[in-house]
C-alpha positions in Angstrom: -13.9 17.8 -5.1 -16.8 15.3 -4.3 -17.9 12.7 -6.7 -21.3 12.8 -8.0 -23.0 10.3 -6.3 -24.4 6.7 -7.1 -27.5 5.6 -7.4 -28.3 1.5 -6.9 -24.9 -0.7 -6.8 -21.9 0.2 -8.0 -20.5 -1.7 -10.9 -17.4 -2.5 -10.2 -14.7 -4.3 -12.8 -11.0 -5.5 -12.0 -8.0 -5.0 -14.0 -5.0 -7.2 -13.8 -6.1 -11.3 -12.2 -3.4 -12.1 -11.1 -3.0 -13.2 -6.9 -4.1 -9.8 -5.7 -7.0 -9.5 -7.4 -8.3 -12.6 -5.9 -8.4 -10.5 -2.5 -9.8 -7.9 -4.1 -12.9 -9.8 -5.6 -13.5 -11.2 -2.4 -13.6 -8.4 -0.4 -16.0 -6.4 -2.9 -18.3 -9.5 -3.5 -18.4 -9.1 0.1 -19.9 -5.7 0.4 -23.5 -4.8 0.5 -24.2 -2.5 -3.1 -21.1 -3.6 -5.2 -21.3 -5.8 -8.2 -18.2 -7.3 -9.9 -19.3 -6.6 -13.7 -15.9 -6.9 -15.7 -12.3 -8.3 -15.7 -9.0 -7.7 -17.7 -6.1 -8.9 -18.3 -3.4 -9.4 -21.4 -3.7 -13.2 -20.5 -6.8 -14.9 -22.1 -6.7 -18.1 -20.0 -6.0 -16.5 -16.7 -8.8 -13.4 -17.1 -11.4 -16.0 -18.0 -10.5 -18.4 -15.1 -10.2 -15.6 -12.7 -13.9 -14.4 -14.2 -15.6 -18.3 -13.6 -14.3 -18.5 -10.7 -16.0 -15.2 -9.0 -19.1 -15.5 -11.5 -17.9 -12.0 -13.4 -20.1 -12.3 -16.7 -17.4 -10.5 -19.1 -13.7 -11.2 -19.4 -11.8 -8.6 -21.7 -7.9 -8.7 -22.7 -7.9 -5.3 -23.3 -8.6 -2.8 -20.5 -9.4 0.0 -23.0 -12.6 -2.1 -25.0 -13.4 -3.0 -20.8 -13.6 0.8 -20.1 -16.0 1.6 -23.3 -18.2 -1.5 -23.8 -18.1 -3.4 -19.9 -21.0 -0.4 -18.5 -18.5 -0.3 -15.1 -18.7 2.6 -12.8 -15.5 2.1 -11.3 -12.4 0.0 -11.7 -9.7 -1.6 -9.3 -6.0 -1.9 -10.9 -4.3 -4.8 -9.6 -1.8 -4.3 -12.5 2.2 -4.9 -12.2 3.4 -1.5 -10.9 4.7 -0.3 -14.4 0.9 -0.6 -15.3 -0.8 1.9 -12.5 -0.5 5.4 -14.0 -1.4 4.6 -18.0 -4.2 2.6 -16.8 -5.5 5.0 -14.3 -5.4 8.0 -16.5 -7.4 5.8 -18.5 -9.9 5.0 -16.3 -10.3 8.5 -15.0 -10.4 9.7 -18.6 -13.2 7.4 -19.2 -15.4 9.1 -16.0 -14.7 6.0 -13.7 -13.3 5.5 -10.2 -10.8 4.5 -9.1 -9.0 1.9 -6.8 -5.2 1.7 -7.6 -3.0 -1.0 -5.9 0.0 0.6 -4.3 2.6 1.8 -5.0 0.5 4.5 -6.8 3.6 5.0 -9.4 6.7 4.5 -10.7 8.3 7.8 -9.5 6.6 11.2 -8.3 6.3 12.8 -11.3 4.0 10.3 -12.7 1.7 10.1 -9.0 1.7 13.9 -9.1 -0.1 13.6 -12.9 -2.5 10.6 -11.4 -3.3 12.8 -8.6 -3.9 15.7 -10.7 -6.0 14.0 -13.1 -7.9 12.7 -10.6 -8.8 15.6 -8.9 -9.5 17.3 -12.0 -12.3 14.7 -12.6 -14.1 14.8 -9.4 -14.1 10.8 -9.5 -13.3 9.1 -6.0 -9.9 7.8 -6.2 -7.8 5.8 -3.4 -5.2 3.7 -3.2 -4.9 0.7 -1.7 -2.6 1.0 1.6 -4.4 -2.3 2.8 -3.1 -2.2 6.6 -5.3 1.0 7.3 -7.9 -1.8 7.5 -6.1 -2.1 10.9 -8.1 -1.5 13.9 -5.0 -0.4 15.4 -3.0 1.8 13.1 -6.1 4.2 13.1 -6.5 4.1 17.1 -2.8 5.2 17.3 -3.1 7.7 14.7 -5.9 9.5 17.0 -3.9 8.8 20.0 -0.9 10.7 18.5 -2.3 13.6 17.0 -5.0 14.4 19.8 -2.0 14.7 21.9 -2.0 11.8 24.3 1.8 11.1 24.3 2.9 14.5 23.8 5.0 16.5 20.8 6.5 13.3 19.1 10.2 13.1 19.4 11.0 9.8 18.2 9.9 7.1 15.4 10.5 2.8 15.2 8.7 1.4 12.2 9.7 -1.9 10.4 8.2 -4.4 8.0 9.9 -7.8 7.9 9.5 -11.2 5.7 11.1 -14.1 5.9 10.2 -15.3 2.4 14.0 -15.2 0.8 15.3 -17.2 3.5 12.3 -19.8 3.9 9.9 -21.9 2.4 7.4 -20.2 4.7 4.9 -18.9 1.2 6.4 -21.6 -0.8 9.7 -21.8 -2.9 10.4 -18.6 -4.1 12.8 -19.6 -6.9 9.8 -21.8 -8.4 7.4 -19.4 -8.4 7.3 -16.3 -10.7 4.8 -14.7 -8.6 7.5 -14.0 -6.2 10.5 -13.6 -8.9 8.8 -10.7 -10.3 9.7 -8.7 -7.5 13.0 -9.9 -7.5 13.6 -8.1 -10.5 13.7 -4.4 -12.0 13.2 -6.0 -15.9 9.9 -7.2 -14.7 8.6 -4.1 -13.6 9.8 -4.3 -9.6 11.1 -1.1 -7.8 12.1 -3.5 -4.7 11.4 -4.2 -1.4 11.3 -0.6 -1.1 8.8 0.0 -3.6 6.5 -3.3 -2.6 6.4 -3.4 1.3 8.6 0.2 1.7 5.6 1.8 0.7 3.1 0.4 3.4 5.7 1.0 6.0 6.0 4.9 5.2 2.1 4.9 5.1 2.3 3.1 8.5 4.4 5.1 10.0 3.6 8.9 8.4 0.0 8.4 9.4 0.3 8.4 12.6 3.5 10.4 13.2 3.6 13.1 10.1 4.7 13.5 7.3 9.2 12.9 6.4 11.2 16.0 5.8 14.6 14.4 5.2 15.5 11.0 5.0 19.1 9.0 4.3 18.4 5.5 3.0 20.9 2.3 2.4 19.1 -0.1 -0.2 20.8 -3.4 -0.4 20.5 -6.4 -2.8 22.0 -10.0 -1.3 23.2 -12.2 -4.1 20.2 -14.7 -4.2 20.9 -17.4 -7.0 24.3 -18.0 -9.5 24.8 -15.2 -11.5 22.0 -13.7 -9.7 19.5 -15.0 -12.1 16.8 -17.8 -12.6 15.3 -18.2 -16.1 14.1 -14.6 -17.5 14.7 -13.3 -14.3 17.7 -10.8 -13.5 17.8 -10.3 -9.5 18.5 -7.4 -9.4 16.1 -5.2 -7.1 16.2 -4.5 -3.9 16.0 -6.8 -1.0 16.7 -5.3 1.8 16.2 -1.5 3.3 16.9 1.0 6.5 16.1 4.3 6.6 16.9 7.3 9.1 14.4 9.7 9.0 13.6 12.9 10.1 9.7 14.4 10.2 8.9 17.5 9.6 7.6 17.8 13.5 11.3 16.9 14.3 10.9 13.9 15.5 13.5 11.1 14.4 13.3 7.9 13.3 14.2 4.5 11.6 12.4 3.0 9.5 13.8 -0.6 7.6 12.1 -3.4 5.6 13.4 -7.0 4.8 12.5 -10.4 2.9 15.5 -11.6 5.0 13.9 -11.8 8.5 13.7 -15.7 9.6 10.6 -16.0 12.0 8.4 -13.4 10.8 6.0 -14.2 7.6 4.7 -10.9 7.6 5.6 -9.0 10.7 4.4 -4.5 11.0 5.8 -2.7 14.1 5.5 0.7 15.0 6.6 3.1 18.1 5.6 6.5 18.3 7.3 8.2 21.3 6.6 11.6 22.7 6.9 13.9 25.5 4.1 12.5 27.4 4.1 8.8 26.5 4.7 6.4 23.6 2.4 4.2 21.8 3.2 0.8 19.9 1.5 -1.5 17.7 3.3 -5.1 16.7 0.8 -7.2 14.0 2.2 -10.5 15.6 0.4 -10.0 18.9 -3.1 -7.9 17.7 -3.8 -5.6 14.8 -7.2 -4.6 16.6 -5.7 -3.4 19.8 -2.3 -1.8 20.7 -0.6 -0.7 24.2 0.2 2.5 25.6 2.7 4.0 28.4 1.4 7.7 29.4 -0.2 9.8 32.1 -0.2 7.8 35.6 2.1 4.8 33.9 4.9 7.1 32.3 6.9 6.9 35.6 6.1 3.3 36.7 7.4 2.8 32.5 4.0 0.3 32.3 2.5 -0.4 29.6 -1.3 -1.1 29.4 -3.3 -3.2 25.9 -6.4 -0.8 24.8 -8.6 -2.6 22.2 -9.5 -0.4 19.4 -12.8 0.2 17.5 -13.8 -1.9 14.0 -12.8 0.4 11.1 -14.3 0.0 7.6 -11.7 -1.5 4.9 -10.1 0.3 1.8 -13.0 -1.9 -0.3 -15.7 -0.6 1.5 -14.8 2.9 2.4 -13.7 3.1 -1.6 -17.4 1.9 -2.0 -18.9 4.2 0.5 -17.3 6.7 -1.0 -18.6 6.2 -4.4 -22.2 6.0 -3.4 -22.0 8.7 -1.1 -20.3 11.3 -3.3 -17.6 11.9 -0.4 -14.0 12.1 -0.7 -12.1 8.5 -0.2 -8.9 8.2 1.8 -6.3 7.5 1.3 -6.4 9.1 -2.0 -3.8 9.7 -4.9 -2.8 12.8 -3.3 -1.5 10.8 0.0 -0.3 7.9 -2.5 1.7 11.1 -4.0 3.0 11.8 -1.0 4.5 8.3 -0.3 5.7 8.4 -3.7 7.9 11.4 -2.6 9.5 9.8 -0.4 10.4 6.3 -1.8 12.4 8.5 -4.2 13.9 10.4 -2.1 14.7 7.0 -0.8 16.4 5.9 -4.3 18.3 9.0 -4.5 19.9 9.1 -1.1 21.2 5.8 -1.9 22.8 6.5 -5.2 24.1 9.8 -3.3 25.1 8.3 0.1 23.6 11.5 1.7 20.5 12.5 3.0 18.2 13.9 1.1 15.3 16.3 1.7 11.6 15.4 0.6 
């Protein structure tokens, strides 16, 4: 369904200030018909800071009194994870839009009701899988599905961090903006459910969606008694995955905080009958390299830059003003959601599982 659409800019407010939220307030003071109205968040000091510092006129502590008195069209939740679907319903209840950091839920059950809701409203709704801002992801994605390297047969996706084993984002043990997501008291599902989710979005875009999938989660002791202060360590750390899509293609797909040299590393090979195509963030996230047609036999590769794409914040914008459907919406953050159970289940089963 397509949302009614918007007249002069679109108020926008943000709920949750903590570090995300700074990205997001940049980005939408950015764009051209967007106008940061409102802030919330159950911390006085740090909703009112967060509000002088972007020059939002009205700081709340309580996203409900935001949603009736704030005059916002839309919202952005850059709430802890545990937070997404009761404050989306929310919002959508109250006739706004919405922008919901990832991972969209908890579990599937509760994504399937956001994405229900949602759809029943007609209000744009999209969640924010940041890296399709990537030049490159959505070149390969067209690359892939218009054919160019064949029926896929085979799938290498990883996401790898360094942050456990380095100082390279500061001292994690310091710093609870990184011991939160140690931690499944706090509200974490992981590695898995933190950076696991942007590698599935990474790696199902392009190469379709996972049929079956047999996951190992693992979670490294990290500090005595695995704890520091209030904070169990308890959540995942560390994941691989074999996959299988529904195409039949194959795959592995694994994510770390463990990886010493890379601060924030995305790589991703889709192989097919006809070719392969790869994209590695470290060397370009606006142009990726190809091996197919008169190169397939020589096995050379060749870099092809790829065309500007619109971010999450501005298509999420567009969308709104527009009255046309966002993407990626609830339904695909649903989707993901599928699978990063699955994920959890295979583990406590040692087994594949089908999604």
């Amino acid at each position: 369904m397509s949302a009614k659409t918007s007249r002069g800019p679109v108020r926008l407010a943000i709920i949750g200030t903590g570090g995300m939220a700074h990205t997001h307030a940049r980005n939408f003071l950015a764009i051209r018909g967007c106008t940061l109205v409102a802030a919330a968040d159950i911390d006085r000091a740090r909703v009112e800071k967060f509000c002088a510092e972007f020059g939002i006129p009205a700081a709340y502590t309580d996203a409900g009194k935001l949603l009736a008195e704030s005059g916002c069209d839309a919202v952005t939740i850059v709430a802890p994870d545990a937070a997404h679907t009761p404050l989306a319903l929310q919002a959508l209840a109250a006739g706004k839009h919405v922008l919901c950091e990832k991972p969209l839920a908890l579990n599937h059950k509760d994504a399937l009701r956001m994405a229900a809701a949602a759809r029943r409203s007609g209000k744009v709704n999209m969640v924010n899988f940041s890296y399709r801002n990537w030049p490159a992801l959505e070149a390969v994605a067209a690359v892939v599905r218009s054919g160019g390297i064949g029926d896929v047969r085979h799938v290498e996706a990883s996401y790898l961090q360094s942050w456990l084993s380095s100082k390279v984002w500061g001292d994690w043990r310091t710093n609870p903006g990184w011991l939160w997501r140690l931690s499944s008291k706090h509200g974490s599902r992981g590695t898995l459910g933190d950076i696991g989710v942007h590698i599935l979005d990474f790696a199902t875009y392009p190469a379709g969606p996972v049929s079956s999938v047999y996951c190992r989660l693992k979670t490294f002791p990290k500090a005595p008694r695995d704890r520091i202060g209030p904070y169990v360590l308890d959540a995942n750390d560390s994941v691989v995955m074999a996959v299988e899509f529904a195409n039949g293609a194959v795959g592995s797909i694994h994510t770390t905080r463990w990886s010493a040299g890379h601060a924030n590393r995305l790589y991703l090979k889709v192989s097919g009958t006809a070719g392969a195509v790869e994209i590695d963030s470290e060397r370009s996230t606006d142009s990726y390299r190809i091996c197919s047609g008169p190169d397939l036999d020589k096995a050379k590769w060749r870099e092809r830059k790829a065309s500007a794409v619109p971010t999450v914040y501005s298509r999420f914008i567009t969308a709104i003003r527009t009255g046309n459907a966002g993407q990626p919406d609830f339904a695909r953050g649903a989707e993901i959601q599928k699978v990063l159970d699955a994920c959890f289940k295979s583990d406590s089963l040692s087994r594949p599982v089908r999604v």
